[in-house]
ZAGU-704344 format. One record per residue: residue in three letters; chain; x, y, z of N, C-alpha, C, O in turn. Coordinates in Angstrom, 2 decimals, padded with zeros to 5 digits. Atoms other than C-alpha are relative to their C-alpha. Example, Ala and Ser with C-alpha at 12.3 -4.5 7.8 and 13.67 -1.06 7.14 Angstrom:
<semars>
 tormi kolti     nxx     nyy     nzz    caxx    cayy    cazz     cxx     cyy     czz     oxx     oyy     ozz
   ala     A  000.89 -001.19  000.00  012.30 -004.50  007.80  000.90  001.20  000.00  001.94  001.18  000.66
   ser     A -000.82 -001.19 -000.06  013.67 -001.06  007.14 -000.77  001.09  000.73 -000.26  002.20  000.90
</semars>
This chain:
<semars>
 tormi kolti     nxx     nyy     nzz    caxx    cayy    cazz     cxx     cyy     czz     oxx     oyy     ozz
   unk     A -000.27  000.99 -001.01 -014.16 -003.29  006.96  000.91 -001.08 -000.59  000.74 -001.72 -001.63
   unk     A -000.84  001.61  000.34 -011.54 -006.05  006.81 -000.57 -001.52 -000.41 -001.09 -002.34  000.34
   unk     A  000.49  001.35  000.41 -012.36 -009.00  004.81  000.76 -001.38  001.06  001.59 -000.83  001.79
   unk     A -000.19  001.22 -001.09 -011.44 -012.83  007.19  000.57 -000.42 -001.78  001.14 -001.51 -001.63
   unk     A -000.61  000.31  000.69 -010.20 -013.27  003.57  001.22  001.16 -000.71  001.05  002.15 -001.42
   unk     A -001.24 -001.45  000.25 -006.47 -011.31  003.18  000.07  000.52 -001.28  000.64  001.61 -001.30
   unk     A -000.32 -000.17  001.81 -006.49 -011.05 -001.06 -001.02  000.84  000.55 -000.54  001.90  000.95
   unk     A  000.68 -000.67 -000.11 -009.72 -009.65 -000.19  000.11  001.82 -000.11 -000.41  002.63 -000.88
   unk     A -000.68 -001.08 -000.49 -008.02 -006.60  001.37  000.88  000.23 -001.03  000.69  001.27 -001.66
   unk     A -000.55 -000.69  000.85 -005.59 -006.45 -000.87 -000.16  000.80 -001.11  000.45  001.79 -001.51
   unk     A  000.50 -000.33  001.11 -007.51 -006.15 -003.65 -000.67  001.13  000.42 -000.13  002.13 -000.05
   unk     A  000.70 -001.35 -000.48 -009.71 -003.47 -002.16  001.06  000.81 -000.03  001.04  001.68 -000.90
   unk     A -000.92 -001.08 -000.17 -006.60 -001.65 -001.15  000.48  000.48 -001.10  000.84  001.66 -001.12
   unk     A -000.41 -000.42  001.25 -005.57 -001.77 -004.96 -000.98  000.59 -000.62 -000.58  001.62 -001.16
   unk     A  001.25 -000.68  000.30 -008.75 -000.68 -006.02  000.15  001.66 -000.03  000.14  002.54 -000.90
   unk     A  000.24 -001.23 -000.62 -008.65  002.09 -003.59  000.94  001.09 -000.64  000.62  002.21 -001.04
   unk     A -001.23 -001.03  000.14 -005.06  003.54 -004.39 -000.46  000.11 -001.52 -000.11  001.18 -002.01
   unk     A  000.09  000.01  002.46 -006.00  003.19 -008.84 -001.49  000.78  000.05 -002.14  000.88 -000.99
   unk     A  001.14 -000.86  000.06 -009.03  005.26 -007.88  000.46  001.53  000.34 -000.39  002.41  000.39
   unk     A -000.23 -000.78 -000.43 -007.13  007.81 -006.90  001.33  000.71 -001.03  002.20  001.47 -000.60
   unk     A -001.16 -000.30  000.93 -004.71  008.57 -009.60  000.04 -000.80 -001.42 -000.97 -001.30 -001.90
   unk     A -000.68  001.23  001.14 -003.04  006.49 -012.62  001.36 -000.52  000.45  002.54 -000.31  000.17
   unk     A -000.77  000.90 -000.66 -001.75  004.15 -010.54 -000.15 -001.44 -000.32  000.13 -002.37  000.44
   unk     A  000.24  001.20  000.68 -002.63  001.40 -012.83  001.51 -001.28  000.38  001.66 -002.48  000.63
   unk     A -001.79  001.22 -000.24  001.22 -000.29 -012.33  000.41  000.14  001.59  001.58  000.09  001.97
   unk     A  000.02  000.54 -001.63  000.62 -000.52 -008.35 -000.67 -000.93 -000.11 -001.59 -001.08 -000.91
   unk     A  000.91  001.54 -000.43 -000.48 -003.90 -007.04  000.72 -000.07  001.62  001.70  000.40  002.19
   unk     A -000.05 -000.50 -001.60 -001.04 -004.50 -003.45 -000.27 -001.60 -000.01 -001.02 -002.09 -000.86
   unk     A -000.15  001.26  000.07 -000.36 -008.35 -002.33 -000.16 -000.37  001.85  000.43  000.35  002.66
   unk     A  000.16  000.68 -001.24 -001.26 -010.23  001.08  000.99 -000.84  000.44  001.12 -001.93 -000.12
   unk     A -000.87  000.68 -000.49  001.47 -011.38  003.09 -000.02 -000.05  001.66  000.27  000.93  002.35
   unk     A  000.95  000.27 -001.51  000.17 -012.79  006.72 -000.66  001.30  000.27 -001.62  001.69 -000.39
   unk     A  001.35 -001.27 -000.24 -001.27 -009.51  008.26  000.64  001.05 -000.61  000.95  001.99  000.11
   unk     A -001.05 -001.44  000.34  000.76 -006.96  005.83 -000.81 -000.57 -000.86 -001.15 -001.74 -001.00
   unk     A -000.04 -000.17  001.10 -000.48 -005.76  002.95  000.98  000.81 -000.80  001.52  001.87 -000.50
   unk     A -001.84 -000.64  000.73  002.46 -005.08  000.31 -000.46  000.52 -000.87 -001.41  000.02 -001.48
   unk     A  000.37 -001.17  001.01  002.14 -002.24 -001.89  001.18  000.19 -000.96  002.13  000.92 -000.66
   unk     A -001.08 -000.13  000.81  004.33 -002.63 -004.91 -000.30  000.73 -001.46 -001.40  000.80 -002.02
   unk     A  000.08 -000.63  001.25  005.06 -000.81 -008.01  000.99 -001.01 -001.34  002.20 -001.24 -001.37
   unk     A -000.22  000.87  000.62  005.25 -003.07 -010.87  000.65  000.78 -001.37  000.05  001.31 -002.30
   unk     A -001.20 -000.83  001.37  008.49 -001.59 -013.37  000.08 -001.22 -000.77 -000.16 -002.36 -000.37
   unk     A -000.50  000.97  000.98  009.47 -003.36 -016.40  001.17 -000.98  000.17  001.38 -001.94 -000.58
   unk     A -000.85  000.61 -000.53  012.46 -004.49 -014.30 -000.14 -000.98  001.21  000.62 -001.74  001.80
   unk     A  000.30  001.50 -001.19  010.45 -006.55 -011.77 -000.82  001.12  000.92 -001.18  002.24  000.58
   unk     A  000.59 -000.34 -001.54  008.89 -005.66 -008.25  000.34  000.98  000.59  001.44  000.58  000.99
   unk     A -000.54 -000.69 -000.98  009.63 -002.64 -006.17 -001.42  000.33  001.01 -002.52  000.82  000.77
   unk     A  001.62 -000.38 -000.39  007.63 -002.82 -002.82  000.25  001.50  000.44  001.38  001.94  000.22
   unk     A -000.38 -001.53  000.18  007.28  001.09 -001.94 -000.99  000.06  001.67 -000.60  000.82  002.55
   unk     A  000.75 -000.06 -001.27  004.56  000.52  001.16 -000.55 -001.20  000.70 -000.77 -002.24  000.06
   unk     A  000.40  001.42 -000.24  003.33 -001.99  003.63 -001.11  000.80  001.40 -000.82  001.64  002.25
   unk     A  000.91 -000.40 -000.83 -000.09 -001.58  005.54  000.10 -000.99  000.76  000.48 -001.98  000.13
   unk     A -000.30  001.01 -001.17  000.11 -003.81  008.73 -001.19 -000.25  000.79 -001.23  000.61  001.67
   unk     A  001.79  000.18 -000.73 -003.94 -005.10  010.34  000.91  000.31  001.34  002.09  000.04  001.53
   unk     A -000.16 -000.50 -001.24 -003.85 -003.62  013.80 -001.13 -000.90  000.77 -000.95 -001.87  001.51
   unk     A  001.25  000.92 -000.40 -007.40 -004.86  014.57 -001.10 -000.69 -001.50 -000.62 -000.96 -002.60
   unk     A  001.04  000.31  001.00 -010.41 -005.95  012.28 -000.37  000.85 -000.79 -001.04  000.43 -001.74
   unk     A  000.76 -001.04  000.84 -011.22 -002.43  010.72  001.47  001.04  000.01  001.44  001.99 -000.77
   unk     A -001.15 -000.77  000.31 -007.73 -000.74  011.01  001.46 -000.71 -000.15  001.87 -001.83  000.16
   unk     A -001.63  000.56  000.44 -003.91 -000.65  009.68  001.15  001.06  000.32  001.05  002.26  000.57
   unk     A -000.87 -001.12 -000.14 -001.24  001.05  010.08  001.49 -000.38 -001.09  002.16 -001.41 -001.16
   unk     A -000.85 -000.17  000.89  001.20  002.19  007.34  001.30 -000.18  000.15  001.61  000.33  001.22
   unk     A -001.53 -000.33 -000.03  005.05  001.83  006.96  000.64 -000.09 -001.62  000.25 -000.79 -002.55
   unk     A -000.41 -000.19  000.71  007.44  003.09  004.68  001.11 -001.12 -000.78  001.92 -001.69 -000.04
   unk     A -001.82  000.70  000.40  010.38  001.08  002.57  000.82  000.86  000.07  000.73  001.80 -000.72
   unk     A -001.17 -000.70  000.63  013.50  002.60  003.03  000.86 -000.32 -000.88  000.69 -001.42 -001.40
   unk     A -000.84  000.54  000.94  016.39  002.58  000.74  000.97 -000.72  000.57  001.87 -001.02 -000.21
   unk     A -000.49  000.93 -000.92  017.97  000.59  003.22 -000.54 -001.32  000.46  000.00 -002.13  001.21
   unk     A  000.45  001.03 -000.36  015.35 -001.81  003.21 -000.94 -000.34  001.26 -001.81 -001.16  001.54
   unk     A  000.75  000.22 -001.21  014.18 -001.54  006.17 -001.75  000.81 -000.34 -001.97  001.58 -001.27
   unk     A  000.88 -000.67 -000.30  010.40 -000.55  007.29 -000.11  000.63  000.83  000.20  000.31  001.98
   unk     A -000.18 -001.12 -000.88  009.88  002.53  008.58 -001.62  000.45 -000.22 -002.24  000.58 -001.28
   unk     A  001.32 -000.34 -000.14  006.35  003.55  010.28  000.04  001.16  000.10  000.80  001.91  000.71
   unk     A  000.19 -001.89  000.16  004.71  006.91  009.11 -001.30 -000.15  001.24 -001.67 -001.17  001.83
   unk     A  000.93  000.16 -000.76  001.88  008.27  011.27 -001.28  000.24 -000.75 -001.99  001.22 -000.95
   unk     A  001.70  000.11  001.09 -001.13  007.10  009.10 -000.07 -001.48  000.75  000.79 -002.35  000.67
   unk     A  000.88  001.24 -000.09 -003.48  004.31  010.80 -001.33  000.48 -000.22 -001.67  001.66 -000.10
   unk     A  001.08  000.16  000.53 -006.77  003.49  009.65 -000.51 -001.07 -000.83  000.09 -002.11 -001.10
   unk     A  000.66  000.71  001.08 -009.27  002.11  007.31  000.86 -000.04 -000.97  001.87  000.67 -000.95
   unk     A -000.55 -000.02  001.05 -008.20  001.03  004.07 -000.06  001.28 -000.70  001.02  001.72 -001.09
   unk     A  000.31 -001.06  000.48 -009.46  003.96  002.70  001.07  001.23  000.70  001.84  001.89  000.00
   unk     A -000.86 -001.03 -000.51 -007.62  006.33  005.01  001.61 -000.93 -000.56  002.38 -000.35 -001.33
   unk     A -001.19  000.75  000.54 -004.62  003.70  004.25  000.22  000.82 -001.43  001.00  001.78 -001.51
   unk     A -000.30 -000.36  001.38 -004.98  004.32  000.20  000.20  001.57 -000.01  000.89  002.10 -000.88
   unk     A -000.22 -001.82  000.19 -005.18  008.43  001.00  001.54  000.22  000.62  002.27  001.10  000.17
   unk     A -001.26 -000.36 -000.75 -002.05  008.34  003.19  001.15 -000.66 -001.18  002.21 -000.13 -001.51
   unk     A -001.30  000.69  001.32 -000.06  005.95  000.29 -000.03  001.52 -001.29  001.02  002.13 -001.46
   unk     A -000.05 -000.66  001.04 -001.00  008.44 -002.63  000.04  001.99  000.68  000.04  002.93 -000.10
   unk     A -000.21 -001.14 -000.08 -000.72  011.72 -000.47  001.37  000.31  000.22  002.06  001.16 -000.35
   unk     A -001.21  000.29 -000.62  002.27  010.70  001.56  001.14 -000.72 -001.19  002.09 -000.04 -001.57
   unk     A -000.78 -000.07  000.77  004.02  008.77 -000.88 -000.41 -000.32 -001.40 -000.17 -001.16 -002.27
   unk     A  000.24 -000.37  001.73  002.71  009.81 -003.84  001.20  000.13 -001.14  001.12 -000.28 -002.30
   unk     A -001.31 -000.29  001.07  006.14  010.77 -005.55  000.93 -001.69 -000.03  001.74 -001.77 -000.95
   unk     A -000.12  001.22  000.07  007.12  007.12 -005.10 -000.50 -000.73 -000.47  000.09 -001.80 -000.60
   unk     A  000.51  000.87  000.80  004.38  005.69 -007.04 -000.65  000.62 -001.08 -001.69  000.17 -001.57
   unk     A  000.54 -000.59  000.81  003.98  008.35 -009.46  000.41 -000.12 -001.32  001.42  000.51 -001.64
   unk     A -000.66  000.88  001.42  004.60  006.80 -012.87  000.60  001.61 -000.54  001.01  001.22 -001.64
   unk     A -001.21 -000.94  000.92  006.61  010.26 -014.33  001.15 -000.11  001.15  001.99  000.77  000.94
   unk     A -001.22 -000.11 -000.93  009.23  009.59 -011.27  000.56 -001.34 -000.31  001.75 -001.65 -000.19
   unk     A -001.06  001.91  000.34  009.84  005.54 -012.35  000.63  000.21 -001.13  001.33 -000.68 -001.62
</semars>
């Protein structure tokens, strides 16, 4: 369930995705109702996903393109379904032998 505090969420969501791999150099950051999913390189910040609160208990995913823009996949849900759709979906984007 969605924490009424946003770090809250984030942190869960980082939790979730570093339970699921060695995704130790992802960090997931609260920015109004987005949570930002970045991969932390030796060269700075790259964000790679952004979960977006829909209601109180769901989100819905979008991609970064290399254009910058966000682009929505079709993954909504719990955080949990969130962190499975980041590391199934774009797993090769935050898979430390591809940085």
């Amino acid at each position: 369930m969605k924490s009424s505090y946003p770090g809250a969420a984030a942190l869960r969501l980082q939790e979730l995705i570093r339970q699921k791999g060695q995704y130790a150099h992802v960090e997931v950051r609260s920015r109004s109702q987005h949570l930002i999913v970045e991969v932390v390189l030796d060269t700075g910040r790259e964000p790679v996903a952004r979960a977006t609160a829909i209601n109180s208990q769901e989100y819905g995913l979008s991609f970064r393109s290399h254009t910058g823009r966000w682009e929505p996949l079709p993954v909504v849900g719990t955080l949990e379904e969130i962190a499975r759709g980041i590391t199934e979906e774009l797993g090769a984007y935050i898979d430390p032998a591809n940085l």
